[in-house]
N, C-alpha and C positions, 0 to 999 in steps of 0.2 A: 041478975047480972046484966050491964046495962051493954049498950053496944062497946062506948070507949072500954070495957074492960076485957071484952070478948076480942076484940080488935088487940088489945097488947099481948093478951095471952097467944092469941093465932101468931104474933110477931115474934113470942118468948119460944114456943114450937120451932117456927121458922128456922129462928138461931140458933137451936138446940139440934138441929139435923142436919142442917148446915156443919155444925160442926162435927157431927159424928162422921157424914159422907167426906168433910175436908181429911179429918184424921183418917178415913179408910182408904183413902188415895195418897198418904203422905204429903200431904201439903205443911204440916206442922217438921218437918223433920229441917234441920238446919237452919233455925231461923235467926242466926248471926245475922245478918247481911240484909237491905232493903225489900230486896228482886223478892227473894222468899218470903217474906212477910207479905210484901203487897199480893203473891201470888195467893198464902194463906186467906188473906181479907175476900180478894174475889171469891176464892173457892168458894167459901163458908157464903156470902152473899148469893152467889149465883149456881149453888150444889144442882139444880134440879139439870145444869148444862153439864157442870160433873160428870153426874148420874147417865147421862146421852154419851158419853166418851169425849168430852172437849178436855183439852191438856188447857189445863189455866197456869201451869209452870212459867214462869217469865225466867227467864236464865241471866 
């Protein structure tokens, strides 16, 4: 397994837990509307400030 492969899969993680911490704080719920999407994208991108108690909700 070389580095570039080791390196996507750490990435495929990433966004894999991302997304479980985004759904366990509700950032997926209502996502008609921009605010909540773009709040959804941060979550899932920046979950480990989630996980710290940062409200990434944009209203």
């Amino acid at each position: 397994m070389g580095s570039d492969s080791l390196s996507s899969l750490a990435g495929i993680i990433y966004l894999i837990i991302g997304l479980i911490v985004a759904s366990g704080h509700a950032y997926f719920t209502n996502l008609k509307q921009v605010m909540p999407v773009l709040s959804a994208i941060l979550a899932v991108l920046a979950w480990p400030l989630v996980l710290l108690g940062l409200d990434l909700h944009f209203k």
